[in-house]
N, CA, C and O atoms as CSV, one atom per row, in Angstrom:
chain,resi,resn,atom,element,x,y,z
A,1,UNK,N,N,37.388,-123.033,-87.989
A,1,UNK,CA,C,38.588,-122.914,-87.174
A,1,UNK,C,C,39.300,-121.600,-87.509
A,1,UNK,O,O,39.660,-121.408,-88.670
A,2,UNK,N,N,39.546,-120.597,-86.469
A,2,UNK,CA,C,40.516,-119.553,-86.587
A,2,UNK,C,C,41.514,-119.756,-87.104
A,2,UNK,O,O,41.822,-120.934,-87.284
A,3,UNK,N,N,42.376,-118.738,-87.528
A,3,UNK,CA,C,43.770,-119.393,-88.313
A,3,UNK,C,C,44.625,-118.124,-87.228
A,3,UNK,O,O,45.543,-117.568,-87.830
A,4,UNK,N,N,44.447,-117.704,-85.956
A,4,UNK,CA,C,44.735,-116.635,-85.245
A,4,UNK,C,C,44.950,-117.982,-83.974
A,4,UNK,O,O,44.021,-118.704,-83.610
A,5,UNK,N,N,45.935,-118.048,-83.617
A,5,UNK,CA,C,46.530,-118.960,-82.129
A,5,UNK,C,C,46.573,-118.416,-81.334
A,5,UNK,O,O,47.064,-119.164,-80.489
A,6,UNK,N,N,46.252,-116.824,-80.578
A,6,UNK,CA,C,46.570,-116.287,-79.653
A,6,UNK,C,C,46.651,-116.919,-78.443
A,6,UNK,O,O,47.691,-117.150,-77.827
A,7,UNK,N,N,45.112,-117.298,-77.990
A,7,UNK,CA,C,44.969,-118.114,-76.575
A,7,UNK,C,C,46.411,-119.141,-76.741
A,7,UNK,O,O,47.183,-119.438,-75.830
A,8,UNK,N,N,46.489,-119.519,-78.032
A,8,UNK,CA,C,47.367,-120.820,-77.641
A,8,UNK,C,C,49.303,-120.095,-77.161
A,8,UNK,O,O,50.160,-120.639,-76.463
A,9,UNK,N,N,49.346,-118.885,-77.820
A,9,UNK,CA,C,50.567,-118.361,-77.513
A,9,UNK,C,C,50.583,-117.994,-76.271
A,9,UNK,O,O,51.703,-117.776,-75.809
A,10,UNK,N,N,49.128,-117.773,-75.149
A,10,UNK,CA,C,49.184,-116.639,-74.029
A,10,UNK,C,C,49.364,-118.155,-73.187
A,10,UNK,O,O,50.344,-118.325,-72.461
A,11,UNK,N,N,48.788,-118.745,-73.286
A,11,UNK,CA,C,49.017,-120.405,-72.526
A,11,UNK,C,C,50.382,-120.676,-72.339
A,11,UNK,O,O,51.062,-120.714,-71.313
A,12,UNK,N,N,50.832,-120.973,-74.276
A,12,UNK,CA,C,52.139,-121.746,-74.099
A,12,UNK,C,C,53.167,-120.416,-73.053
A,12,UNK,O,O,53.770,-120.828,-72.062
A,13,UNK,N,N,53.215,-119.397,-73.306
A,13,UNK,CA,C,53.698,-117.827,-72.706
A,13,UNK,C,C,53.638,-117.829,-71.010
A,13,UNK,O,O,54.473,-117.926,-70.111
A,14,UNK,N,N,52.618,-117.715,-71.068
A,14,UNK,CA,C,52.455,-117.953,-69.450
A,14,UNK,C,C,52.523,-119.059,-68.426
A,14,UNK,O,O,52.348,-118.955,-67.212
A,15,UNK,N,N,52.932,-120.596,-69.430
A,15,UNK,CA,C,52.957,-121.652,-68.767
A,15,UNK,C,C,54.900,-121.529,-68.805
A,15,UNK,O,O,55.636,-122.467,-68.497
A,16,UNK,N,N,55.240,-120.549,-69.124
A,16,UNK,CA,C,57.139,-120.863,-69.434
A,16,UNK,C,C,57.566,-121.682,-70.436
A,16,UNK,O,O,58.712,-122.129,-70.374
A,17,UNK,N,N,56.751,-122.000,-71.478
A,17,UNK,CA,C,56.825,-122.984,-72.825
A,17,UNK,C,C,57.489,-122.181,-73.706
A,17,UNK,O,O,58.265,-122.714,-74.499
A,18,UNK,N,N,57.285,-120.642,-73.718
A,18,UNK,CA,C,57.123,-120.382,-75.107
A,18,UNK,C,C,58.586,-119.095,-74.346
A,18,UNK,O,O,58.488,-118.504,-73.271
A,19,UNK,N,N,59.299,-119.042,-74.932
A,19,UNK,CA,C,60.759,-117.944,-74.318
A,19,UNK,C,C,61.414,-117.627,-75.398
A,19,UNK,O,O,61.870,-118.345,-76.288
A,20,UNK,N,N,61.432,-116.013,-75.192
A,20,UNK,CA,C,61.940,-115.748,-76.970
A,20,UNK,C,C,63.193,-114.285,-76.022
A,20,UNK,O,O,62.965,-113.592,-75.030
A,21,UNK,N,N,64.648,-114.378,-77.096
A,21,UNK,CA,C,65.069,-113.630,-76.311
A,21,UNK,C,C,64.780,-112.929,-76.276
A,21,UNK,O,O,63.758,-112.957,-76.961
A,22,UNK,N,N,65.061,-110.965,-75.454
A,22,UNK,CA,C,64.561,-110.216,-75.416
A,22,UNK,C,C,64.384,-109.344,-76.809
A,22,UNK,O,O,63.346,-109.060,-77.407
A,23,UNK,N,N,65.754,-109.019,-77.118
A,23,UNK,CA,C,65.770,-108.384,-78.750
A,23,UNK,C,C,64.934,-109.038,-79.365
A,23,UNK,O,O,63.846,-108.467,-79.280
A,24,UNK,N,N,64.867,-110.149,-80.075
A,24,UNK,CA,C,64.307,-111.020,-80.841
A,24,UNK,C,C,62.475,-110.779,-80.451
A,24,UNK,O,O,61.557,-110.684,-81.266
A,25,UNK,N,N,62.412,-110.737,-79.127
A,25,UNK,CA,C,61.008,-110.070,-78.305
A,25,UNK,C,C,60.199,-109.067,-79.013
A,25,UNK,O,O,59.075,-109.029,-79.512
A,26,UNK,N,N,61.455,-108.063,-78.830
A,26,UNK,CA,C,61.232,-106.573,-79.073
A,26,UNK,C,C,60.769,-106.218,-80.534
A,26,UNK,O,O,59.946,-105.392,-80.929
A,27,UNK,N,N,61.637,-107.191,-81.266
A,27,UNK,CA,C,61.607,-107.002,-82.869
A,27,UNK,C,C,60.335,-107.209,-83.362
A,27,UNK,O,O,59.830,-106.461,-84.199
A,28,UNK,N,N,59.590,-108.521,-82.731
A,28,UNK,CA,C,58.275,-109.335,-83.310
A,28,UNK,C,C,56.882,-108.594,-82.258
A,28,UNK,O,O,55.717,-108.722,-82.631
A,29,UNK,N,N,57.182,-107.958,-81.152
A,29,UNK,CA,C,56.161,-106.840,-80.555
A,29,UNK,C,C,56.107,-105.605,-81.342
A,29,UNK,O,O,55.057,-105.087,-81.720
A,30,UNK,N,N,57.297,-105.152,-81.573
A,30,UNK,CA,C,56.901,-103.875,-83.048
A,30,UNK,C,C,56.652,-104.182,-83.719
A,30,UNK,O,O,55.969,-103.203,-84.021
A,31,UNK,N,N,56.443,-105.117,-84.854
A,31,UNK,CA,C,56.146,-105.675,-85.829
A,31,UNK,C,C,54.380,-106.026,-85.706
A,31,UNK,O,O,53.573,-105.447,-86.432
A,32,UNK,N,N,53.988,-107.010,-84.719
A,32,UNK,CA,C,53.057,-107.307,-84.267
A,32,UNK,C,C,51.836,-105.740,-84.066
A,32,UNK,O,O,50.681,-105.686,-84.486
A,33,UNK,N,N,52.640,-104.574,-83.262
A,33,UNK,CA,C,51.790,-103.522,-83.061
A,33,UNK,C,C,51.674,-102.472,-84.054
A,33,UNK,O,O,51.029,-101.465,-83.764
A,34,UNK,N,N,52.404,-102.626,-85.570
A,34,UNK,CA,C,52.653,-101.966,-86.275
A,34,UNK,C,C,51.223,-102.958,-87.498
A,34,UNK,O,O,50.457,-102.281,-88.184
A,35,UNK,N,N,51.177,-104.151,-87.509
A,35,UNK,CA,C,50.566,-104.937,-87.971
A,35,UNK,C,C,48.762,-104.602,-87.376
A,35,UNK,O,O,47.786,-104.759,-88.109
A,36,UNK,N,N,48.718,-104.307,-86.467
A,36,UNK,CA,C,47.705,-104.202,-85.447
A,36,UNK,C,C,47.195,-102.715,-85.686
A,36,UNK,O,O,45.998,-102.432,-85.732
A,37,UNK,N,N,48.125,-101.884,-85.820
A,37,UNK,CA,C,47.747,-100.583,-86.513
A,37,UNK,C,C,47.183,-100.659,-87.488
A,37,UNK,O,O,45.967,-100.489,-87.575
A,38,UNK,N,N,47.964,-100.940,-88.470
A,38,UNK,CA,C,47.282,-101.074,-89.693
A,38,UNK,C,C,45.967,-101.888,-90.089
A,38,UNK,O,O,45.310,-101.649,-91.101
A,39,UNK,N,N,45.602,-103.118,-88.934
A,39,UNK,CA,C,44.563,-103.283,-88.820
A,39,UNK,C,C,43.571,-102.577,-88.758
A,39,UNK,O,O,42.637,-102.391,-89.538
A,40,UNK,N,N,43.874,-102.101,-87.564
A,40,UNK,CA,C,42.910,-100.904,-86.714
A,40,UNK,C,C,42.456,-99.802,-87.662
A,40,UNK,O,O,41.329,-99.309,-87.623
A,41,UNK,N,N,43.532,-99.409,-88.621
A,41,UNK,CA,C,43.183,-98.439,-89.799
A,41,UNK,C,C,42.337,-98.951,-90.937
A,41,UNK,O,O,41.320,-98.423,-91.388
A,42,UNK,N,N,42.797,-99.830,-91.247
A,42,UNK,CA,C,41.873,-100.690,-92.175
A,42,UNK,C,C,40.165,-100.932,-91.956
A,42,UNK,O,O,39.293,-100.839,-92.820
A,43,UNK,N,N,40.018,-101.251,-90.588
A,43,UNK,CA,C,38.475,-101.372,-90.402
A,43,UNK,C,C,37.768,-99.821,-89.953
A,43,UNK,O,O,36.640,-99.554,-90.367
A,44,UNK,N,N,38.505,-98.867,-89.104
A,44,UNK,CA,C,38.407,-97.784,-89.437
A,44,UNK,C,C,38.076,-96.990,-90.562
A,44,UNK,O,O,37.283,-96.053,-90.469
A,45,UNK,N,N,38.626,-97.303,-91.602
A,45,UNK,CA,C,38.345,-97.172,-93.451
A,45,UNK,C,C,36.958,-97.633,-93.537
A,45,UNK,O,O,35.949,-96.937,-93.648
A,46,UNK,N,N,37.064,-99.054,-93.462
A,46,UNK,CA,C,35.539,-99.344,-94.293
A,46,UNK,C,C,34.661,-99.605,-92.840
A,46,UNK,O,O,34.083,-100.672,-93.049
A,47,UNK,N,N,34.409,-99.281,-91.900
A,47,UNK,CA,C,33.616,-98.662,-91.166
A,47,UNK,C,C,32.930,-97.042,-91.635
A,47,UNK,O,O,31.725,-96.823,-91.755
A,48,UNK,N,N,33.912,-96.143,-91.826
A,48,UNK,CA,C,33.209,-95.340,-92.186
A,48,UNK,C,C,32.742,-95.354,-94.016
A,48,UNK,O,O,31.742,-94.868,-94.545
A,49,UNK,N,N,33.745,-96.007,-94.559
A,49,UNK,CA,C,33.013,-96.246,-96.060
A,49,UNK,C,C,31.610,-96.809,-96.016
A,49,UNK,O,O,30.795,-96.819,-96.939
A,50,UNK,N,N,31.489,-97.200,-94.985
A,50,UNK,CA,C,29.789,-97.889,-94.959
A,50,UNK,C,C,28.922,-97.620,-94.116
A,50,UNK,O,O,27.817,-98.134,-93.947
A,51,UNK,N,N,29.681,-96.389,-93.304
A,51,UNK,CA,C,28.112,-95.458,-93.214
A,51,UNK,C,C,27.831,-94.111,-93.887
A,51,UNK,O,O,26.992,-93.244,-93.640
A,52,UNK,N,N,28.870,-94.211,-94.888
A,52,UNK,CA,C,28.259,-93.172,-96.123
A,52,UNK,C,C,27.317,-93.544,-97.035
A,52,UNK,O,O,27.514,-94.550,-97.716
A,53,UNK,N,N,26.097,-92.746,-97.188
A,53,UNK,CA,C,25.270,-93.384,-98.004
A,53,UNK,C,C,25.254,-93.222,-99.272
A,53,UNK,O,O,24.228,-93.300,-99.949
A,54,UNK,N,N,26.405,-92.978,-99.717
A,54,UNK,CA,C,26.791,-92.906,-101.041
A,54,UNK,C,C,28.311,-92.392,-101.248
A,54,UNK,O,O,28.889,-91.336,-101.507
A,55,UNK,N,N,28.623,-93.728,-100.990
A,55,UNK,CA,C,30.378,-93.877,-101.292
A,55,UNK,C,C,30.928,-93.570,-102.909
A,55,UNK,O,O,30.356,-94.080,-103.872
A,56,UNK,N,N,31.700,-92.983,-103.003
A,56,UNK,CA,C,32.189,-92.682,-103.979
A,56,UNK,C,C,33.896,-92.545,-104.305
A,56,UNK,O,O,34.349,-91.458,-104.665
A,57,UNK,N,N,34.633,-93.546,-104.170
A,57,UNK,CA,C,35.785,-93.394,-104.084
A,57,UNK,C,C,36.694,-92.522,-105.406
A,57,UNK,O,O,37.831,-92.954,-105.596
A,58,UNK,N,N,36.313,-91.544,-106.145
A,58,UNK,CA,C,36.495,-91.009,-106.913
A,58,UNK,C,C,36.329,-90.077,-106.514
A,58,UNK,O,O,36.888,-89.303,-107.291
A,59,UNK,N,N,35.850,-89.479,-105.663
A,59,UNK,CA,C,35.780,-88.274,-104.465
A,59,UNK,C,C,36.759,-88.102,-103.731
A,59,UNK,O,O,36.948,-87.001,-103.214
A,60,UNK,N,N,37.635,-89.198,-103.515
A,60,UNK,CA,C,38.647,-89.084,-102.459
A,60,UNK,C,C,40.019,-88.568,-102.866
A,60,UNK,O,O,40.315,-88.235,-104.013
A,61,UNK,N,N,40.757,-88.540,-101.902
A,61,UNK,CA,C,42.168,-87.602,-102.487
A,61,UNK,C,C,42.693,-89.280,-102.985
A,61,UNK,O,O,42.097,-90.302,-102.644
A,62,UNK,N,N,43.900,-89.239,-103.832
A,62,UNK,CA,C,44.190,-91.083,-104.395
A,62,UNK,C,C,44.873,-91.526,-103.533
A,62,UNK,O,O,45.347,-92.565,-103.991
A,63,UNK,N,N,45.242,-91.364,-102.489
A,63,UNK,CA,C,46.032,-91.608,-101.447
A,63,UNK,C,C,45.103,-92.827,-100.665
A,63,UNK,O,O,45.180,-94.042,-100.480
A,64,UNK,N,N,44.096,-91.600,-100.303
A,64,UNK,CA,C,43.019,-92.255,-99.059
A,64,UNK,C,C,42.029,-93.228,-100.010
A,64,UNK,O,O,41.355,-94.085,-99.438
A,65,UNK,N,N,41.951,-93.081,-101.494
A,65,UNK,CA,C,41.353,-93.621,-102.027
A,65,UNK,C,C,41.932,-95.248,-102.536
A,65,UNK,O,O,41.166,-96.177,-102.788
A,66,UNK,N,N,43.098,-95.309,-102.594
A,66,UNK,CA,C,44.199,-96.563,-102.510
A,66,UNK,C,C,43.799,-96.932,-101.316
A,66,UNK,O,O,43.317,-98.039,-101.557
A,67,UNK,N,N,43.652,-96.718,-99.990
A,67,UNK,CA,C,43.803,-97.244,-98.724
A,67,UNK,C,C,42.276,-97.754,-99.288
A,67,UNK,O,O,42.263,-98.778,-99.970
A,68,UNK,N,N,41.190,-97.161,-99.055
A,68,UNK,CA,C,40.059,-97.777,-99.159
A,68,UNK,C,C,39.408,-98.654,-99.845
A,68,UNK,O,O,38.482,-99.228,-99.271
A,69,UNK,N,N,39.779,-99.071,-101.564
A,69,UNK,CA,C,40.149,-100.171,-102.123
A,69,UNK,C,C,40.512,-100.934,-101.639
A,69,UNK,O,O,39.828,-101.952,-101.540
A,70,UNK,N,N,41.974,-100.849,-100.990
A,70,UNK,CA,C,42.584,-101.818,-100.182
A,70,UNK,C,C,42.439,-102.778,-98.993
A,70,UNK,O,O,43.021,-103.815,-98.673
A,71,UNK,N,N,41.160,-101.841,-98.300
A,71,UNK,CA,C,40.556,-102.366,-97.115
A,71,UNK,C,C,39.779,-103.033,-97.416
A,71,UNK,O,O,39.772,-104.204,-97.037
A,72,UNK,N,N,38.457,-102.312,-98.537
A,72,UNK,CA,C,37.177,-103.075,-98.479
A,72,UNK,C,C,37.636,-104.534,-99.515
A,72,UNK,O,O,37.010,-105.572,-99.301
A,73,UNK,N,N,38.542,-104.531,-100.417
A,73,UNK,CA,C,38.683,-105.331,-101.089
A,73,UNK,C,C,39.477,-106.887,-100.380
A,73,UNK,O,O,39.141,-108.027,-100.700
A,74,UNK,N,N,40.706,-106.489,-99.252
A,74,UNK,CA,C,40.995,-107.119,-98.209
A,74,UNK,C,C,39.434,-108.174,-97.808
A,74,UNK,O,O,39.234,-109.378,-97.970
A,75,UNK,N,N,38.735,-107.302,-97.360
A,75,UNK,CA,C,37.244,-107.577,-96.116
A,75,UNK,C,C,36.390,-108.545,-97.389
A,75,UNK,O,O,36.004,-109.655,-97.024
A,76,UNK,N,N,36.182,-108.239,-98.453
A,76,UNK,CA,C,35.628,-108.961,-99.452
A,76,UNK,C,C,36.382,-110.236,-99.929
A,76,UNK,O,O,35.801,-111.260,-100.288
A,77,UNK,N,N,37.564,-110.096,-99.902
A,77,UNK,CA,C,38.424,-111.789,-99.748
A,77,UNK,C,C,38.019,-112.500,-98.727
A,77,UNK,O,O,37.432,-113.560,-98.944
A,78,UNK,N,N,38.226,-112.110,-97.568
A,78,UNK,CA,C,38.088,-112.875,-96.373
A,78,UNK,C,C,37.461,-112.051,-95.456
A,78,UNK,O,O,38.129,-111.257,-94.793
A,79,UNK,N,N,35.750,-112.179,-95.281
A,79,UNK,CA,C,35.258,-111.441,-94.462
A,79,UNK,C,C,35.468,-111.717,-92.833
A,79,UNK,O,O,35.768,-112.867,-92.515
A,80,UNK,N,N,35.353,-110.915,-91.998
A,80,UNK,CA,C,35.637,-111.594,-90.955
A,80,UNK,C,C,37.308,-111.368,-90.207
A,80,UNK,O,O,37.686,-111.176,-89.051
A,81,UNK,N,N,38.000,-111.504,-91.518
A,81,UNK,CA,C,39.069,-111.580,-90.720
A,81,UNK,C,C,39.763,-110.575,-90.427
A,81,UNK,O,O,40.826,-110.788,-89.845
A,82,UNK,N,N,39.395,-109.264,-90.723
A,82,UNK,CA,C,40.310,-108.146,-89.772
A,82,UNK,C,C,39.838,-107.842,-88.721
A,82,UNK,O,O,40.528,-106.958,-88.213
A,83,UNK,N,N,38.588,-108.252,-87.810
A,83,UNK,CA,C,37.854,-107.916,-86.830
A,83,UNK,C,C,38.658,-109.008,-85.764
A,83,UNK,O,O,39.041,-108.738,-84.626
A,84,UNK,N,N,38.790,-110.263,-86.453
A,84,UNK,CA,C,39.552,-111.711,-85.766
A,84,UNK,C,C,40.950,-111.485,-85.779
A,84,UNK,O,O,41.539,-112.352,-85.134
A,85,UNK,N,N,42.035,-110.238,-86.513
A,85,UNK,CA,C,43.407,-110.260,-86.047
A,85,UNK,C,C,43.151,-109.129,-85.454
A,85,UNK,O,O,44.125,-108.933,-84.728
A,86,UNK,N,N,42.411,-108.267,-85.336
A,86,UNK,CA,C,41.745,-106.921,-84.543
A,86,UNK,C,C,41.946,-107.612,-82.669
A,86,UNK,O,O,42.587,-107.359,-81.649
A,87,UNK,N,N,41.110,-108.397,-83.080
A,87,UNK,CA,C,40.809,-109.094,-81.425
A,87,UNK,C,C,42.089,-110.311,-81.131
A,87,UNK,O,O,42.091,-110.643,-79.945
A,88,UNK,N,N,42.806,-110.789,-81.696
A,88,UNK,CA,C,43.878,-111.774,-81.391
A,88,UNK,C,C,45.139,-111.021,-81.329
A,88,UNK,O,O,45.888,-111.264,-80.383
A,89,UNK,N,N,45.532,-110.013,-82.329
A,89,UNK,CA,C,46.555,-109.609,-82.471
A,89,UNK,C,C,47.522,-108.907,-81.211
A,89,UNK,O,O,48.750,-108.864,-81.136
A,90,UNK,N,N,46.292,-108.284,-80.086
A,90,UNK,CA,C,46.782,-108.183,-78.820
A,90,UNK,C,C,47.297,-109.314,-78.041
A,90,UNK,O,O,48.270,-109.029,-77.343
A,91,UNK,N,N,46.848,-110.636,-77.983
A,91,UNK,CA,C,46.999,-111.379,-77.537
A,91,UNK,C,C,48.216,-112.016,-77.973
A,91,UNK,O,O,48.953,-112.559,-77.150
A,92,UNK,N,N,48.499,-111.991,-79.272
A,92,UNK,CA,C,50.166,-112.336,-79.196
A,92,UNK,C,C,51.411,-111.294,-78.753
A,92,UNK,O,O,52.560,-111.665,-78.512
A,93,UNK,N,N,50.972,-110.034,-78.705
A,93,UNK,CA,C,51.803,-109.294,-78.136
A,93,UNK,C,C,51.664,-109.620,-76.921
A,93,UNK,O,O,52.843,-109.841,-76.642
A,94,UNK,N,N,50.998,-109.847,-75.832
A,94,UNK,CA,C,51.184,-109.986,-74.805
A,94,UNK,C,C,51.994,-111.269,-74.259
A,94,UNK,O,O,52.662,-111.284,-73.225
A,95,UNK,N,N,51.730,-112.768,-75.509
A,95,UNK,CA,C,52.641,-113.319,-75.258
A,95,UNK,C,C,53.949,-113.266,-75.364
A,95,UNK,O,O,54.849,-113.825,-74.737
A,96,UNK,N,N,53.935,-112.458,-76.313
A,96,UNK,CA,C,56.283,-112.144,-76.819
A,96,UNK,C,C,56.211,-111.324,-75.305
A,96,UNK,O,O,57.034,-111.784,-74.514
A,97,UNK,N,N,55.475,-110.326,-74.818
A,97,UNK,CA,C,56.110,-109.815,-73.477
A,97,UNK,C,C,56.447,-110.978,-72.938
A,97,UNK,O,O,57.642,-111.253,-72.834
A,98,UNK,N,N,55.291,-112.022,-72.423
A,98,UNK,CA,C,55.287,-113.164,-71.401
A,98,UNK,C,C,56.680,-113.135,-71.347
A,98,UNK,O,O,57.507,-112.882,-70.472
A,99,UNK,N,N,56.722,-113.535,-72.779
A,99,UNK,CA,C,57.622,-115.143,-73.426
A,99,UNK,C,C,59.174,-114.401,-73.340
A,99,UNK,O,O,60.154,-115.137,-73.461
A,100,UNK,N,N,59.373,-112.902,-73.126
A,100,UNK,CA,C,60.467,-112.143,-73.086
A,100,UNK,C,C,60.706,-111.808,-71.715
A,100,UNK,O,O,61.899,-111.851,-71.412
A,101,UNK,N,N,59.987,-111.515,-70.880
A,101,UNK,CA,C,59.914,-111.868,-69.290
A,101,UNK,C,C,60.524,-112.652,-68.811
A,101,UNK,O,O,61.416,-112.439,-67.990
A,102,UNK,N,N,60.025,-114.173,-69.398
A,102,UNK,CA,C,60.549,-115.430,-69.234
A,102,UNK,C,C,61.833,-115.900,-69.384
A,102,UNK,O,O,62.467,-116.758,-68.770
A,103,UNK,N,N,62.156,-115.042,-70.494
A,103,UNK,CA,C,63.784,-114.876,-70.952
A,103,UNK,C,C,65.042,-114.601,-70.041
A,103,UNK,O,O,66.223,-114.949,-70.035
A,104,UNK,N,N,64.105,-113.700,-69.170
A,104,UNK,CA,C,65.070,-112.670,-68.415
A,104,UNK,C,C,65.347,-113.215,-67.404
A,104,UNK,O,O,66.436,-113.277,-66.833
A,105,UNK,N,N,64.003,-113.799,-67.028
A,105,UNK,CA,C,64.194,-114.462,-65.289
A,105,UNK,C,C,65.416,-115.546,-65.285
A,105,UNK,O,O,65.638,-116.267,-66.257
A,106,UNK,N,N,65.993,-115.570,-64.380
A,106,UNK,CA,C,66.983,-116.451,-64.039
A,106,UNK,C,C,66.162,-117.695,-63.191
A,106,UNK,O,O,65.202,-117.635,-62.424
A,107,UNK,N,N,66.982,-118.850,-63.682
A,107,UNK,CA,C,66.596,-119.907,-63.654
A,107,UNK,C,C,66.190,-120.690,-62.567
A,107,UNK,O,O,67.069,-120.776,-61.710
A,108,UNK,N,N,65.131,-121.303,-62.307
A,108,UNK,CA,C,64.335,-121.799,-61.108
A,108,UNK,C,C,65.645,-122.685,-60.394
A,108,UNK,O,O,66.380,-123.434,-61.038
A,109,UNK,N,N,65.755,-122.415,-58.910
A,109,UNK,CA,C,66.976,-123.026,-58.188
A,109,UNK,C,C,66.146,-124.530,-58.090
A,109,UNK,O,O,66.685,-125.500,-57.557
């Protein structure tokens, strides 16, 4: 079982279940795409750490070399799962839009 609800946020979102105010919207979509970045950077990292055929993180400046620890060691806890908030993590942003949309509209007569 995923531990990523997206489908279930774009459902509850698009069925008018799920209504978040707009600020409150705004706050958890930056957050969410700032989260999603850093995803995106993370597998970026050990994507290319693993098509070097001889990685050497003692080569690296300590900056980029902290990030890359950080990634592959992330991916070695829980494999799998930055590819699975990679692919979901859009999907809850699209529900806080829904669900902030929903906010706005004035109320069914």
């Amino acid at each position: 079982m995923s531990p990523f609800a997206g489908e279930l946020f774009l459902r509850l979102a698009s069925e008018g279940r799920l209504v978040v105010e707009e600020t409150r919207a705004d706050e958890v979509i930056a957050g969410l795409e700032r989260t999603l970045s850093s995803v995106r950077a993370r597998l970026r990292l050990i994507r290319l750490w693993q098509q070097d055929p001889t990685p050497r993180v003692g080569e690296l400046p300590e900056e980029l070399a902290r990030d890359v620890v950080d990634a592959v060691f992330a991916d070695q806890l829980a494999p799998g799962r930055l590819e699975q908030a990679a692919a979901d993590l859009p999907k809850y942003i699209e529900a806080m839009r829904l669900a902030r949309a929903a906010h706005t509209r004035p109320p069914a007569a």
